[in-house]
C-alpha positions, 0 to 999 in steps of 0.5 A, spaced: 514 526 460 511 520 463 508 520 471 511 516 477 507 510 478 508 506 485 505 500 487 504 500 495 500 498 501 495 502 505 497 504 512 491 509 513 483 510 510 481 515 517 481 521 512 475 523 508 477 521 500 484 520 502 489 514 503 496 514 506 500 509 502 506 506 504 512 504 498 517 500 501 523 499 496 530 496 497 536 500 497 543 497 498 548 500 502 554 503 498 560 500 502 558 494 505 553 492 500 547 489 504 540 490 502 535 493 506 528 496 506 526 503 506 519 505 506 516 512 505 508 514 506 504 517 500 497 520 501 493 519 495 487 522 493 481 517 492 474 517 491 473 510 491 469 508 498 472 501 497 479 500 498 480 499 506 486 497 509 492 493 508 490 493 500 495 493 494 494 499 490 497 504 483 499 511 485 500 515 479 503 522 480 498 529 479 497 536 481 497 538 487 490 537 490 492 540 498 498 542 501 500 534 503 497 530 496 500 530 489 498 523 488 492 519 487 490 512 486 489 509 480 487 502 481 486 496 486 491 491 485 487 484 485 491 480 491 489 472 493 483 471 496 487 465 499 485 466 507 488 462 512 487 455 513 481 454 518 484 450 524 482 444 525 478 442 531 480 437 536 478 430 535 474 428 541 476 421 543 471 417 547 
């Protein structure tokens, strides 16, 4: 049987070789039938020193690790390196 997969955000790097993932699905409502977010929050093992916050990442399901970690990351997901447009400055008028 294949493992799980999720992709997901990272909320939280504060723990020593842990990251907390945030996976956000849409569900919909049985009757009345409107679509909504639900998220839940995955730790995740990672030995990797360079995935920080707000990153897009693979986990993929493991044994358990400790008491909270049955995930780990496989691996960063490449996101646009398109920063804000830089403002423009104010043009002096003499």
């Amino acid at each position: 049987m294949p493992k799980r997969q999720f992709e997901g955000t990272i909320v939280s790097d504060k723990m020593t070789d842990t990251v907390v993932v945030k996976v956000t699905k849409a569900a919909q409502h049985p009757k009345y039938r409107k679509r909504f977010n639900v998220y839940k929050k995955y730790k995740a093992h990672t030995k990797d020193g360079e995935l920080k916050l707000d990153d897009k990442v693979v986990i993929e399901e493991c044994r358990p690790i400790s008491k909270d970690k049955k995930w780990r990351v496989i691996k960063k997901l490449d996101t646009p390196s398109g920063s804000p447009l830089p403002r423009a400055e104010p043009e002096d008028e003499d």
